[in-house]
Structure formats: structure tokens, C-alpha cells
C-alpha positions in Angstrom: -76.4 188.2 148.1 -76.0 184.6 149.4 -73.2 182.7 149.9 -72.4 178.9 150.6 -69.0 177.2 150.8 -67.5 174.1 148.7 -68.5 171.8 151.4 -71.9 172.6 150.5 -71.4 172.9 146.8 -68.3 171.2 145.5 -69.8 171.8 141.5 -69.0 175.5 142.4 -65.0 175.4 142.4 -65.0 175.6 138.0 -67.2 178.8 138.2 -65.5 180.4 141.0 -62.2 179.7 139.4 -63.5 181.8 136.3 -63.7 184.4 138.2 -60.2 185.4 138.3 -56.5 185.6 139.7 -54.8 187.6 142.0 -51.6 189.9 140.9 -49.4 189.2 137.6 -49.1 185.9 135.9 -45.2 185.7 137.5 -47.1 185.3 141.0 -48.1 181.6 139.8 -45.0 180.5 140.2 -44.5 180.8 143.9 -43.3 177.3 144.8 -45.1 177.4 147.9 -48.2 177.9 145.9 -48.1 174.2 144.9 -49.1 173.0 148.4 -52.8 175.5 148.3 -53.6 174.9 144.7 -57.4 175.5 144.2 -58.1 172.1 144.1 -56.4 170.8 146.9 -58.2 173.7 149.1 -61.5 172.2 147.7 -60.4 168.9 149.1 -58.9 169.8 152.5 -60.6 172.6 153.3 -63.9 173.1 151.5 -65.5 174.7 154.7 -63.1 177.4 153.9 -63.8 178.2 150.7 -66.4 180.3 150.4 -68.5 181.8 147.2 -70.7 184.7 146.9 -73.6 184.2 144.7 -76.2 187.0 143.1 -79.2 185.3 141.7 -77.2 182.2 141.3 -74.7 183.4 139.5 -71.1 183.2 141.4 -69.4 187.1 141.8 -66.9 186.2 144.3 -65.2 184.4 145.9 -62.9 184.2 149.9 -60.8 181.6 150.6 -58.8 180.7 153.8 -56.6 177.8 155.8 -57.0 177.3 159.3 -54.3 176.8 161.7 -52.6 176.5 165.3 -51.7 180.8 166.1 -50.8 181.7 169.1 -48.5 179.4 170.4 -44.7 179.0 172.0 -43.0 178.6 168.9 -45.4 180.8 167.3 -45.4 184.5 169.2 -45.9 186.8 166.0 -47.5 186.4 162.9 -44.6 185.2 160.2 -42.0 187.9 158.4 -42.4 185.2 155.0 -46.4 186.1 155.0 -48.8 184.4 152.3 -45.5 181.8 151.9 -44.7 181.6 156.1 -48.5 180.9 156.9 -49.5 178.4 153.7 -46.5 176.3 155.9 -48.0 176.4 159.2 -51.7 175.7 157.7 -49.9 172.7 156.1 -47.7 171.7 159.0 -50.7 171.9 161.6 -52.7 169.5 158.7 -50.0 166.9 158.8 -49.2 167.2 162.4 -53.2 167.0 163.0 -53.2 170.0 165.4 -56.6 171.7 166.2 -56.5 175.2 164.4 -57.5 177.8 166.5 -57.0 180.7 163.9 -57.6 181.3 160.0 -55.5 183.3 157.7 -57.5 184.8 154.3 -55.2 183.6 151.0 -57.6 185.2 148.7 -60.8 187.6 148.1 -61.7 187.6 144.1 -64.3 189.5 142.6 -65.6 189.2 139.1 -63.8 191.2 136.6 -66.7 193.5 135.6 -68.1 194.2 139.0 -65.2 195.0 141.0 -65.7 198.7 142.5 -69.2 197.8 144.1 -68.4 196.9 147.5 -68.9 193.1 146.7 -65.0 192.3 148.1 -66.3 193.9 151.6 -69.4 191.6 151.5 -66.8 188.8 150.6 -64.4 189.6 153.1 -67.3 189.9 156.1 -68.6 186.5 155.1 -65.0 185.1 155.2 -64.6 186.5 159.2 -68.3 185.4 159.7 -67.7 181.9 158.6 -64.4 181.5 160.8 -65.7 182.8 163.7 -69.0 180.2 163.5 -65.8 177.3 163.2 -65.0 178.8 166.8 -61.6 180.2 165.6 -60.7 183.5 167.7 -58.7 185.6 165.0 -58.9 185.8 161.0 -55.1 187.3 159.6 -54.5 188.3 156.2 -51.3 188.8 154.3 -52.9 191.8 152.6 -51.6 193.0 149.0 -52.6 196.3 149.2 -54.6 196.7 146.1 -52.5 200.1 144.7 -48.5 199.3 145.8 -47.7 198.3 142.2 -47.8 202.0 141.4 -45.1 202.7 143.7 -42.8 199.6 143.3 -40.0 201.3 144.4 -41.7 202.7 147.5 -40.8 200.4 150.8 -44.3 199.3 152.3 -43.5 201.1 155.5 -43.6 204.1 153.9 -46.6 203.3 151.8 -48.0 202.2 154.4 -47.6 205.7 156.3 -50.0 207.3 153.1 -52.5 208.1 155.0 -55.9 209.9 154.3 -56.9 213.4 156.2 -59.8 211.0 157.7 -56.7 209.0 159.2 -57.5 205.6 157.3 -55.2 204.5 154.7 -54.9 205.5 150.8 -55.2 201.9 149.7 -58.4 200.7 149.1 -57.9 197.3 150.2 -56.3 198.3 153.8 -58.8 200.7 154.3 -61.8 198.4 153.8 -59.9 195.9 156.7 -59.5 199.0 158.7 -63.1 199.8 158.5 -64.0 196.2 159.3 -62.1 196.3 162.6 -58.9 194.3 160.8 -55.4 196.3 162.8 -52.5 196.5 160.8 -50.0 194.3 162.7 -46.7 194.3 160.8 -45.3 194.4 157.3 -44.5 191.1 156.1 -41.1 191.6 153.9 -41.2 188.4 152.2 -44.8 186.9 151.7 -43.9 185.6 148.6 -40.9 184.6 146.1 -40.9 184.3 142.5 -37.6 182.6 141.3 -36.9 181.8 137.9 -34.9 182.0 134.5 -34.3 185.2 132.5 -36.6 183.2 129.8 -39.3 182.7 131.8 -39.7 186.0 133.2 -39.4 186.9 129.5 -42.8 184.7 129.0 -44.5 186.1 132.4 -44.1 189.6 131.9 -43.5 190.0 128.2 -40.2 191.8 129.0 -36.7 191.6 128.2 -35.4 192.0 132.3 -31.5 193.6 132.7 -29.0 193.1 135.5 -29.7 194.5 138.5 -33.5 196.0 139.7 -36.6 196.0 137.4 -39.7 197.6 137.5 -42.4 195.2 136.1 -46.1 195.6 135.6 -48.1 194.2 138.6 -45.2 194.0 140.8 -45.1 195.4 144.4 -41.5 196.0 143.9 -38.5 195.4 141.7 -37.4 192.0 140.4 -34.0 191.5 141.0 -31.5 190.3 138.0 -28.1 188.7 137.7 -27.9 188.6 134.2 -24.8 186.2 134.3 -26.3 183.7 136.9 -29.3 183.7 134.3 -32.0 184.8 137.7 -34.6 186.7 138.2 -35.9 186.9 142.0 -39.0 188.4 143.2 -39.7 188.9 146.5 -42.9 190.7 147.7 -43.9 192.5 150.6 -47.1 192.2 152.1 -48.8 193.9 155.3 -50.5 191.4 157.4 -53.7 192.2 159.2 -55.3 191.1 161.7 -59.2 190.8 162.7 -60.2 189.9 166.0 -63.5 187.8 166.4 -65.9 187.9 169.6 -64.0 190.3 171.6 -60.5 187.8 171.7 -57.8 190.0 173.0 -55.2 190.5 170.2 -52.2 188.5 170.4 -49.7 190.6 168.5 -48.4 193.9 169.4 -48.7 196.4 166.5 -45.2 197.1 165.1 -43.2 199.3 162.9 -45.9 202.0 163.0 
């Protein structure tokens, strides 16, 4: 399987597009979103967007920001997640620090051959590609792949689920386990979905009530006040972290 980046093919971005979205349609509409849209990515970072191809044919694809982590104001990887370090890749952009770290925003795989180990190969290629940029550490706000069928289970807990071979019951977190990636903290609010009850109506095909709901896709309830006319989402995520070339970690392992 080969891979190149959109620095090296730019035509690729359509195709690799096609291949997919992460999580529900209601996930779209995370404001902070706006700021890594596919095509800006493809502008500002093309070295970071990677695409596996088989035979020519695009099958997946990795995609990452780089940005300034360690540092002073910066001791431990942010409690807002995908949202918290979308910020601080766009902050360090503006502010034209030199990155010294790369977080992964997103692994896709075709529909039809997800199962085959290709999101490994993607994810290796991603940590391969940021450690040839010279950047110590790859993170990942990691949505473990089976938390939507346990909504109402707090990610600590889930996180707990644990195979007799002591590696995790989530697919995804156990692939970044086997990889090296060390779960480093649960990120409580990685993302937030904010809207009227109308438009969660169009997202999720669902009528939502006061109070909690359980939604399809959804890592855990969306909240409702039915007489403020708002539905808020806000979704956990566990952040990993991968080590490159022997750097010494730089955040303790918490809440574990």
C-alpha cells in the first residue's frame, strides 16, 4: 500500500473526501470545526494530510495539525480535546510558532473495507510522517470507535473495560495501545454541538424532549431545555499519546 500527502498530490483531496465522515451528521456542526475544514487543511497543512492508496485507488485517509506542546502555559494535553487542540494548532499558525508536536484529527477508511487493518496502516503512516517533520510526540483525541453503545456510560468507566489480555475492549484504543500510543487522560469536552430543537430534529431524525437524550452515534446524551428551544452536545474523548524516537513523555498518565 502506498501513501503520499496533499503536498504531493493536491488532485487527491475530492477522492479522499469520498471516502467518508467521522461520527453522526450532528458532529458537523461543531463551531470549532469551521477553522480545520478539509479544505483549509489542504491549504495550510498539506504535509499533514496524508492518503493511503491500493493500486491507485485512495482507501484512506490520516489527517493531523501541528503545533507548540510542551510548553509553560501548556503543561497537559487540553480537557476541551479535538475543540482545545484545533485552537492551539490555529493559535501557533497565527502566532508563527515552530510546532514541535502533531495531534491526529482524523483516520478514515473506505466504507467497504473497514475491518482489514487498513486504519492501523493509516494510523502508522500518520506517526511515520510526523516524526520525519522532526516533531517528538503525535496525540490523538481518540473517539473510541464502540462508546456510542454505552452513551450513558462515563468514559472513565468505559475506559476501565478491559480485555483478559489487559488491552482495552475498544477497537480503536486497543490498536493505539498496540502501536505504543498511552492513554493519557479523558478529555470531557472535545467537542460541542449546540443548536435548536429543529435542527437536531434534521440531524438525527428525532423529535429530542427536555432533559437527557440518547441519540444514534452519540458518545453520550444530548442535553435539552425544551423551553429555552437547545439542544447541547458535549462529547468526551480520551486522548492518546504516541511518543516518537525514544522522547520522554511529557504528561503523567491520569485518572487511571
Amino acid at each position: 500500500m502506498d501513501v503520499t500527502s496533499l503536498a504531493e498530490r493536491p488532485d487527491l483531496l475530492g477522492p479522499a473526501l469520498a471516502l467518508g465522515g467521522v461520527g453522526a451528521v450532528f458532529l458537523g456542526h461543531d463551531a470549532v470545526a469551521a477553522l480545520v475544514r478539509a479544505r483549509r487543511l489542504a491549504v495550510r497543512w498539506p504535509e499533514y494530510f496524508l492518503v493511503l492508496l491500493d493500486g491507485g485507488v485512495p482507501v484512506a485517509r490520516a489527517v493531523g495539525v501541528p503545533f507548540v506542546f510542551p510548553d509553560p502555559e501548556r503543561a497537559e494535553l487540553p480537557d476541551h480535546g479535538w475543540d482545545g487542540v484545533v485552537l492551539w494548532a490555529v493559535e501557533d499558525a497565527l502566532d508563527g510558532r515552530v510546532p514541535t508536536c502533531a495531534a491526529a484529527l482524523d483516520v478514515q477508511v473506505a466504507e467497504g473495507l473497514r475491518g482489514r487493518g487498513i486504519a492501523t496502516e493509516a494510523l502508522t503512516r500518520l506517526r511515520a510522517a510526523v516524526r520525519e517533520r522532526g516533531l517528538r510526540r503525535l496525540v490523538v483525541p481518540v473517539r473510541p470507535t464502540s462508546k456510542d453503545r454505552y452513551p450513558l456510560v462515563p468514559m472513565g468507566e468505559f475506559l476501565a473495560r478491559r480485555r483478559a489480555d489487559g488491552l482495552p475492549e475498544d477497537p480503536w484504543l486497543r490498536t493505539h495501545e498496540r502501536l505504543g500510543g498511552r492513554v493519557v487522560k479523558v478529555a470531557p469536552f472535545s467537542m460541542t454541538v449546540v443548536g435548536g430543537l429543529d435542527r437536531w430534529r434534521s440531524w438525527t431524525g428525532v423529535r429530542l424532549v427536555d432533559g437527557a437524550n440518547v441519540v444514534a452515534g452519540a458518545l453520550a446524551p444530548v442535553l435539552v431545555s425544551a423551553g429555552s428551544d437547545v439542544g447541547v452536545y458535549v462529547e468526551p474523548n480520551v486522548w492518546v499519546e504516541h511518543v516518537l524516537d525514544g522522547a520522554r513523555p511529557a504528561s503523567a498518565r491520569r485518572g487511571r
